[in-house]
C-alpha positions as MATLAB code, in Angstrom:
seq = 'XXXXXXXXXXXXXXXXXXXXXXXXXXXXXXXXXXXXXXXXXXXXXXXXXXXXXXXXXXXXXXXXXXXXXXXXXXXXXXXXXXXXXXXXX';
ca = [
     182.030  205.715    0.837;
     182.705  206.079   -2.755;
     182.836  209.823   -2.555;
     184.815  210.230    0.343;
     187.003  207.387   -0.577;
     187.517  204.387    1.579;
     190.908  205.746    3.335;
     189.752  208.694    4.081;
     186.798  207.601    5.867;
     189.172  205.307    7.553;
     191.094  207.954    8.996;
     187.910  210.078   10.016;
     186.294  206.989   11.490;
     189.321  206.437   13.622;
     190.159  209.763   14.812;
     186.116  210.799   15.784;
     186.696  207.330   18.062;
     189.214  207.835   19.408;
     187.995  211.784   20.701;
     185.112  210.535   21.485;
     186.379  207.467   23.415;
     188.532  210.379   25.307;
     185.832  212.517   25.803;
     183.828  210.031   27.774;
     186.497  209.483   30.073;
     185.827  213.227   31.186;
     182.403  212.779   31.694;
     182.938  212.209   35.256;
     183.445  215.838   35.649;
     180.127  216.795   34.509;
     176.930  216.991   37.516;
     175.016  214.270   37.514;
     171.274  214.198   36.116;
     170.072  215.243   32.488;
     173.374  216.822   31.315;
     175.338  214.074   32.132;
     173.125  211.961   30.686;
     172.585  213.496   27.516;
     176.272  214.382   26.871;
     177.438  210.255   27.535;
     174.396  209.701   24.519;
     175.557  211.987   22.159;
     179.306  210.524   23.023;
     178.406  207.300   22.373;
     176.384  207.978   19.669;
     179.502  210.015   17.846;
     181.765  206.968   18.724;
     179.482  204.287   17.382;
     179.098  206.263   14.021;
     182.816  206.863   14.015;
     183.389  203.271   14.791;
     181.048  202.207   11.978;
     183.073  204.398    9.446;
     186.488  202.516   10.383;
     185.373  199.392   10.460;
     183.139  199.241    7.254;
     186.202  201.203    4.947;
     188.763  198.525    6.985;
     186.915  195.858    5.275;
     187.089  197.956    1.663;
     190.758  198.517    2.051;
     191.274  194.532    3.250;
     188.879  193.348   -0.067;
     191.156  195.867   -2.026;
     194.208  194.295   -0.849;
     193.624  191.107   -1.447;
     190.937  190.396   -3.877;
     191.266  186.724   -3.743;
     190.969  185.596   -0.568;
     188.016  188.177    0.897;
     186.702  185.135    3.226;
     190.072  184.722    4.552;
     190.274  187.969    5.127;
     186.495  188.021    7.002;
     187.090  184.998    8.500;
     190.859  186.139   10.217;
     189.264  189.516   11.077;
     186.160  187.966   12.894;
     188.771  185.423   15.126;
     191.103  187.822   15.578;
     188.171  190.217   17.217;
     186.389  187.324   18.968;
     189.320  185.041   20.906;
     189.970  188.115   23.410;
     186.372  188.156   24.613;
     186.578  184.344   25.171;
     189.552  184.966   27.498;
     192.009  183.525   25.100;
     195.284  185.040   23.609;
];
């Protein structure tokens, strides 16, 4: 990340996800068997990898930002990602 730079990768990271995340939603179109199969892998793969590069520079930028309060930071990000998937608001 230090040679790319942390927004950079950012905005890479967010874009491949979000083609990717697209791209599986056309996957439906493809026959079923090995194609389909192996084109929803290397989808998912692509989006994971992509998803990995946002999230990892999102935390550089947020320690950047505020270099004082890093566990506030970690600590708001990891509610703010975890209340949905307990059903609340």
């Amino acid at each position: 990340m230090t040679t790319i730079g942390s927004k950079r990768m950012f905005t890479v990271g967010l874009f491949m996800t979000g083609v990717t995340a697209i791209l599986f939603g056309f996957l439906n179109l493809l026959p079923a068997g090995s194609l389909f199969f192996w084109a929803s892998l290397v989808i998912r793969c692509l989006e994971a990898l992509g998803d990995a590069c946002f999230v990892t520079s999102s935390f550089a930028i947020s320690a950047k930002c505020f270099p004082g309060r890093i566990a506030t930071v970690v600590v708001s990000w990891a509610n703010g990602s975890s209340r949905p998937g307990l059903g609340k608001e």
